[in-house]
One Martini backbone bead per residue (centre of mass of N, CA, C, O) as a GRO file, in nm:
protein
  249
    1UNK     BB    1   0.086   0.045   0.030
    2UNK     BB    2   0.073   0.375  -0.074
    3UNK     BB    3   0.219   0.622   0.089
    4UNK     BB    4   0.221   0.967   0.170
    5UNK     BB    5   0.325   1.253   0.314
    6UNK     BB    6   0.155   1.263   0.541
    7UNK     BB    7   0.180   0.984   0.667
    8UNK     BB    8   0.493   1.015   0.647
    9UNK     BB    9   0.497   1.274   0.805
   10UNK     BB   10   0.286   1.525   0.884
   11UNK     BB   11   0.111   1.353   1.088
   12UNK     BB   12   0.341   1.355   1.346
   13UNK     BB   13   0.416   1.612   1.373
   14UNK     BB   14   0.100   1.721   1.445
   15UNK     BB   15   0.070   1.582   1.665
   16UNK     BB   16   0.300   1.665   1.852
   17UNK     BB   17   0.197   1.974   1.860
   18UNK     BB   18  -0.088   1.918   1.952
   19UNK     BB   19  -0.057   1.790   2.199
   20UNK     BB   20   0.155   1.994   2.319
   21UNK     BB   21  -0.090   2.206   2.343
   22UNK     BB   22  -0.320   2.041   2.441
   23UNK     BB   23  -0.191   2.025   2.737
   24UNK     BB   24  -0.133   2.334   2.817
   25UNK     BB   25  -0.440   2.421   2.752
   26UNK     BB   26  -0.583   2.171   2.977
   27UNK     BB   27  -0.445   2.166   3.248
   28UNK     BB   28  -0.636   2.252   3.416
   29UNK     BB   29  -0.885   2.034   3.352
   30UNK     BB   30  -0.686   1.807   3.446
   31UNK     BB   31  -0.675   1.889   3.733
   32UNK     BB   32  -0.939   1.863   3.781
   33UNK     BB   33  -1.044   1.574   3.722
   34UNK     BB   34  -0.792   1.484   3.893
   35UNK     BB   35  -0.947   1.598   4.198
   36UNK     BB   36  -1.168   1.466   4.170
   37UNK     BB   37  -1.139   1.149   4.094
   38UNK     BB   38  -0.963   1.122   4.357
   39UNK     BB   39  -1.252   1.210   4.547
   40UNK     BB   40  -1.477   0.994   4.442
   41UNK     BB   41  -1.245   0.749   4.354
   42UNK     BB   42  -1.061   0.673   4.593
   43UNK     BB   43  -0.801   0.736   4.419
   44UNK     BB   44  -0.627   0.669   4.121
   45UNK     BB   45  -0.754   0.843   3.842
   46UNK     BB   46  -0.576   0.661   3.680
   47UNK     BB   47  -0.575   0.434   3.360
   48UNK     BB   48  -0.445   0.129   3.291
   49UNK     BB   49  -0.378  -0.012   2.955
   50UNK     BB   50  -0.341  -0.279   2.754
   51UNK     BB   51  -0.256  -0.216   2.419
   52UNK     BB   52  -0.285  -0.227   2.063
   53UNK     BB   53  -0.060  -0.131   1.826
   54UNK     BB   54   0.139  -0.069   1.576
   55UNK     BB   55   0.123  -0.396   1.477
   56UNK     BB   56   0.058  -0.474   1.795
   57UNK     BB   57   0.164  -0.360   1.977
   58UNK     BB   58   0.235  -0.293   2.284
   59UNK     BB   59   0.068  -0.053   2.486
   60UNK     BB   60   0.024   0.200   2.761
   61UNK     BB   61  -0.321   0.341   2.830
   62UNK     BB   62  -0.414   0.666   2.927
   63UNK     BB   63  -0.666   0.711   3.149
   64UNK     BB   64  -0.954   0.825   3.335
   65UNK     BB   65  -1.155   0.698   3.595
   66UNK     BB   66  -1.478   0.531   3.595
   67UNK     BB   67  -1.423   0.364   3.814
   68UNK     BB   68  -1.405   0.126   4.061
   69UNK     BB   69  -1.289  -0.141   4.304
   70UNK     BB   70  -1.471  -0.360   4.325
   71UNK     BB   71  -1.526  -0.642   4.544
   72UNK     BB   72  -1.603  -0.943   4.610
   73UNK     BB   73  -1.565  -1.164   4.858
   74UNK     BB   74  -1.327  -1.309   4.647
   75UNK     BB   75  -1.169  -1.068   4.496
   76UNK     BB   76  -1.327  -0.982   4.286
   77UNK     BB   77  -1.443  -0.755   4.007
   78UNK     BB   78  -1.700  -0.664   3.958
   79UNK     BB   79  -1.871  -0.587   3.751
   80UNK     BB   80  -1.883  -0.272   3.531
   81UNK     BB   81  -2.182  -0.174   3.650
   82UNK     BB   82  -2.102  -0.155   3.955
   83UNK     BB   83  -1.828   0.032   3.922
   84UNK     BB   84  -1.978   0.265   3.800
   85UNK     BB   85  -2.004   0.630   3.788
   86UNK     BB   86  -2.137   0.901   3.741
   87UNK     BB   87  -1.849   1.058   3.692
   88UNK     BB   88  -1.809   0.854   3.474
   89UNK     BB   89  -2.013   0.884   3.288
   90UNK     BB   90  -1.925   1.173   3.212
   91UNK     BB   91  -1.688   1.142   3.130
   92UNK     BB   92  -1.762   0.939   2.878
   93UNK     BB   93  -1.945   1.134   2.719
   94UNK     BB   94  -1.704   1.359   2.679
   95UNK     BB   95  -1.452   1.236   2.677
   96UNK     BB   96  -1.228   1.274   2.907
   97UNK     BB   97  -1.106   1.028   2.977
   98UNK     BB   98  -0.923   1.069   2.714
   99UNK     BB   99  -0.658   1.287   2.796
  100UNK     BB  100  -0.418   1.107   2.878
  101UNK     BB  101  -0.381   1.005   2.530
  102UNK     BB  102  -0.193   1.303   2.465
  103UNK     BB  103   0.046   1.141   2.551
  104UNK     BB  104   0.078   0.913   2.377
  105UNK     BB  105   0.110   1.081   2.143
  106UNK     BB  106   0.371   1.224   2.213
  107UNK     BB  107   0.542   0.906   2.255
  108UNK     BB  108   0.391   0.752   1.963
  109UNK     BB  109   0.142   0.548   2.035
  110UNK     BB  110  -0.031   0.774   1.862
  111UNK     BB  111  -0.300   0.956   1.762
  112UNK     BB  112  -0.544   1.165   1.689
  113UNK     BB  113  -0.589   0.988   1.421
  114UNK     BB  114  -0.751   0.682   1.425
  115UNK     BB  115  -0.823   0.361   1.522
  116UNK     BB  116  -0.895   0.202   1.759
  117UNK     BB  117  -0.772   0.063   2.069
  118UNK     BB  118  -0.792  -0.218   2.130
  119UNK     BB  119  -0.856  -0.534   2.255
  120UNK     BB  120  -0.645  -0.808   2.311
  121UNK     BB  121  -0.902  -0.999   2.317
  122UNK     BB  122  -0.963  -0.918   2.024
  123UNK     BB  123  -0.745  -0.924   1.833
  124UNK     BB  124  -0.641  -1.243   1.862
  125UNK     BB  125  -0.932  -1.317   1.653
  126UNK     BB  126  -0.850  -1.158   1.417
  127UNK     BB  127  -0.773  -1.141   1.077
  128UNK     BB  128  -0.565  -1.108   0.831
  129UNK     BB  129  -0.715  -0.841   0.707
  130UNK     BB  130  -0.783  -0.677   0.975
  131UNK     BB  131  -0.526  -0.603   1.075
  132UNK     BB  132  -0.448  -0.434   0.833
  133UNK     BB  133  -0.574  -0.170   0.999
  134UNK     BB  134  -0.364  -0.223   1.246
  135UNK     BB  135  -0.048  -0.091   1.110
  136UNK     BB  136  -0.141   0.191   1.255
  137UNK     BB  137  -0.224   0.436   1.450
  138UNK     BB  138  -0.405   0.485   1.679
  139UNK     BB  139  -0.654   0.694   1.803
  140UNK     BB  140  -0.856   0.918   1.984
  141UNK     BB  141  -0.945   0.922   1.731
  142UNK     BB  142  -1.238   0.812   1.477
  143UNK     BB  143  -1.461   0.584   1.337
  144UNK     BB  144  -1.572   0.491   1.601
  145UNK     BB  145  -1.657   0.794   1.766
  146UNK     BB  146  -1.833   0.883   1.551
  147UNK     BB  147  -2.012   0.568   1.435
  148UNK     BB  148  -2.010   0.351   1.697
  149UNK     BB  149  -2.069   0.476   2.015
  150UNK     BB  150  -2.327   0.233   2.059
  151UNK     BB  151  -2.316  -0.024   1.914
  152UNK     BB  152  -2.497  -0.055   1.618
  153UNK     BB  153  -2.265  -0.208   1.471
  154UNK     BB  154  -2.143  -0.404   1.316
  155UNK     BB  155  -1.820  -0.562   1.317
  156UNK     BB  156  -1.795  -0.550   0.964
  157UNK     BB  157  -1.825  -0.212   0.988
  158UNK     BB  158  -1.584  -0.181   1.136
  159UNK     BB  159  -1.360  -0.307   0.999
  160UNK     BB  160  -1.433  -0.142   0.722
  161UNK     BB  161  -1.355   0.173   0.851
  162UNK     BB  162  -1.062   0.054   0.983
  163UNK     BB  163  -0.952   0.021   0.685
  164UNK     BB  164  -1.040   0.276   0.505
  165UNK     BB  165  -0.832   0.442   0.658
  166UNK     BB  166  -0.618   0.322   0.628
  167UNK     BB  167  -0.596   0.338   0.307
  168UNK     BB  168  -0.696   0.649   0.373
  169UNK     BB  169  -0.443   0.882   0.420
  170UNK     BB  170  -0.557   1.212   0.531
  171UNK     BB  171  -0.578   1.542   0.578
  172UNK     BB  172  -0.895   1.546   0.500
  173UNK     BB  173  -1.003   1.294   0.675
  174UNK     BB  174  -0.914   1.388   0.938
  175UNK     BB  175  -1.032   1.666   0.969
  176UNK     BB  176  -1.311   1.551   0.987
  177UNK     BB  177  -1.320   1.375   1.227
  178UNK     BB  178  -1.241   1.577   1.411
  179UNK     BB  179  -1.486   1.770   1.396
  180UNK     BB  180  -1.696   1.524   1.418
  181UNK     BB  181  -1.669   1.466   1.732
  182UNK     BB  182  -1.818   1.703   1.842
  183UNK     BB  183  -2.102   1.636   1.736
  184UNK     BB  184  -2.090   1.346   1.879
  185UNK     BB  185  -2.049   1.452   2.167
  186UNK     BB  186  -2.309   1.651   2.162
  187UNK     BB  187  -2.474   1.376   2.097
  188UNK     BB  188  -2.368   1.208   2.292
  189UNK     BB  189  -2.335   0.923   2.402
  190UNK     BB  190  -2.114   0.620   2.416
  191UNK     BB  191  -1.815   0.388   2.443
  192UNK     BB  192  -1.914   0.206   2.691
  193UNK     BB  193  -1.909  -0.119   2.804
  194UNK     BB  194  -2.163  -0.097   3.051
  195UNK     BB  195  -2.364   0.014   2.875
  196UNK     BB  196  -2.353  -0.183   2.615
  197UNK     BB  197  -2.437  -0.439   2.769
  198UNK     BB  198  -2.733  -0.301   2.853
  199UNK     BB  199  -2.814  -0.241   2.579
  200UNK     BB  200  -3.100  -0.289   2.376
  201UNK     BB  201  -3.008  -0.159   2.121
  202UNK     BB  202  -2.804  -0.313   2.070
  203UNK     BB  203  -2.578  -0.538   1.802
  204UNK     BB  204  -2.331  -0.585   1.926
  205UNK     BB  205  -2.080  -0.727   2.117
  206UNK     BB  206  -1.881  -0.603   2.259
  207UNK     BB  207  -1.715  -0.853   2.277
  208UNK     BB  208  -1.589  -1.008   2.024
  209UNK     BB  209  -1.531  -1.341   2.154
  210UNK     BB  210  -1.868  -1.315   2.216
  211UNK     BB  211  -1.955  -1.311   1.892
  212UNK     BB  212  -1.858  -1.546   1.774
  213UNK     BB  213  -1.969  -1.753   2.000
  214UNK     BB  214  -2.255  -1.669   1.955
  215UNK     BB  215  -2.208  -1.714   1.616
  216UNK     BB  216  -2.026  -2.015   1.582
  217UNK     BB  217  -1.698  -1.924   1.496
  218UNK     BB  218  -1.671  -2.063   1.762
  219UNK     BB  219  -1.510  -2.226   2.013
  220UNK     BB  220  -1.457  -2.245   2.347
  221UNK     BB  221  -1.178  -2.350   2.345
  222UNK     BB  222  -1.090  -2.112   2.154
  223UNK     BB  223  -1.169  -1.881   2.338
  224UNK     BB  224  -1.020  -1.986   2.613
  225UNK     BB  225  -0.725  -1.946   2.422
  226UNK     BB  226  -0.756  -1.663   2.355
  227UNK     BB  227  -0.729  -1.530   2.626
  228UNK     BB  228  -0.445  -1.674   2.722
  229UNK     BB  229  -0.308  -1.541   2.512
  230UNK     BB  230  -0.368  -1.238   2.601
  231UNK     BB  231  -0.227  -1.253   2.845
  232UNK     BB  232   0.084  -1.336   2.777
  233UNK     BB  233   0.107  -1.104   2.608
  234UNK     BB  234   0.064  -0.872   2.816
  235UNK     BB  235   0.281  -0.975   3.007
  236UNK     BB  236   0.509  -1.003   2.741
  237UNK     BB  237   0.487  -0.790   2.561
  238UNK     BB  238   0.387  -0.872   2.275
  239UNK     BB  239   0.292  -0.945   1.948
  240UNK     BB  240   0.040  -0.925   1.739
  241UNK     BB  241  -0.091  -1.232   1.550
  242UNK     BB  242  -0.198  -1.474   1.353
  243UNK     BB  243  -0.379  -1.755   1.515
  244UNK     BB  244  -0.495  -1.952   1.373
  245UNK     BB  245  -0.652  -2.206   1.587
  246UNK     BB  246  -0.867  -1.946   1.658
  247UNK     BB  247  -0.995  -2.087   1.342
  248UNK     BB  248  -1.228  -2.190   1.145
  249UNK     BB  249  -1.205  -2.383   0.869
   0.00000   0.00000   0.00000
């Protein structure tokens, strides 16, 4: 696939001084947010979690944590419903949540504008095709939080959307999708987990390898043992790769 000049030179030049702009213009947002957050939700604000970035490659996420940790008798973390703050859910509908992910585009592990930055556990399940949407920089915004935030398209919709996306950088892709953002956010709507597993109007399960699994394109086995390697994956920060053994012939 041949790259223009804007995604060889120009998108990482824009990254970088956009996210540090915009890091010193929101910097007291960010001040408010981290001193709410560490006392509505009494701990550390900060939520990392390893995601797959440019090429599978595995990099530390940073958002505003919008959960509590609260846990079962058995010392295990209650569902994600039950763990959700009113102002969590604030954060998640403003996308404030987001913000601490302009460090990770200053560090180079995302962009702007990309496809979203995917769970471990759901890219270990994708094929050969789709990987291939995921060979360039996650971005903080991109096609899934404009047209995806509700959860109401199917996954071979988001798969066609962050395709078309990787095979078409281009500076005025990259510009509609950023403005495009602010509408959707305007318009409300979430882009979370704990909603979209209650929302009775999703169309496709949050979690890929259970779309799979309840489409009957996985076995019991295949899905237990996609989670095995992405905890594996994780723990030993390795890049992901495609899979066969997880994949029906």
């Amino acid at each position: 696939m041949k790259r223009g000049i804007y995604q060889l030179f120009f998108k990482r030049c824009f990254d970088i001084i956009l996210s540090l702009v915009a890091i010193i213009l929101l910097s007291p947002v960010f001040l408010i947010v981290y001193l709410l957050s560490a006392v509505l939700l009494k701990g550390n604000p900060i939520f990392k979690q390893y995601r797959p970035g440019k090429g599978g490659k595995i990099f530390a996420l940073y958002k505003f944590r919008s959960m509590t940790n609260k846990k079962d008798k058995s010392g295990n973390l209650l569902p994600d419903k039950d763990r959700i703050t009113t102002w969590g859910k604030i954060l998640r509908k403003t996308s404030l949540d987001e913000l601490p992910q302009l460090f990770n585009i200053l560090k180079g592990n995302m962009s702007i504008v990309g496809p979203r930055p995917r769970l471990v556990s759901d890219m270990i399940f994708y094929d050969k095709e789709v990987l291939q949407a995921y060979n360039v920089r996650p971005g903080i915004t991109g096609p899934a939080q404009v047209y995806d935030r509700n959860s109401e398209n199917s996954w071979n919709s988001v798969f066609d959307r962050d395709l078309h996306y990787s095979q078409n950088i281009t500076f005025w892709n990259d510009t509609k999708l950023f403005f495009k953002t602010f509408l959707a956010v305007l318009k409300g709507g979430s882009s979370n987990g704990a909603n979209n597993n209650d929302s009775k109007q999703s169309k496709r399960e949050y979690y890929y390898p259970d779309h799979l699994l309840k489409s009957n394109q996985i076995t019991k086995e295949q899905y237990d043992a996609g989670l095995d390697i992405a905890n594996e994956i994780i723990e030993n920060k390795r890049t992901i790769v495609y899979t066969k053994e997880l994949h029906k012939d």
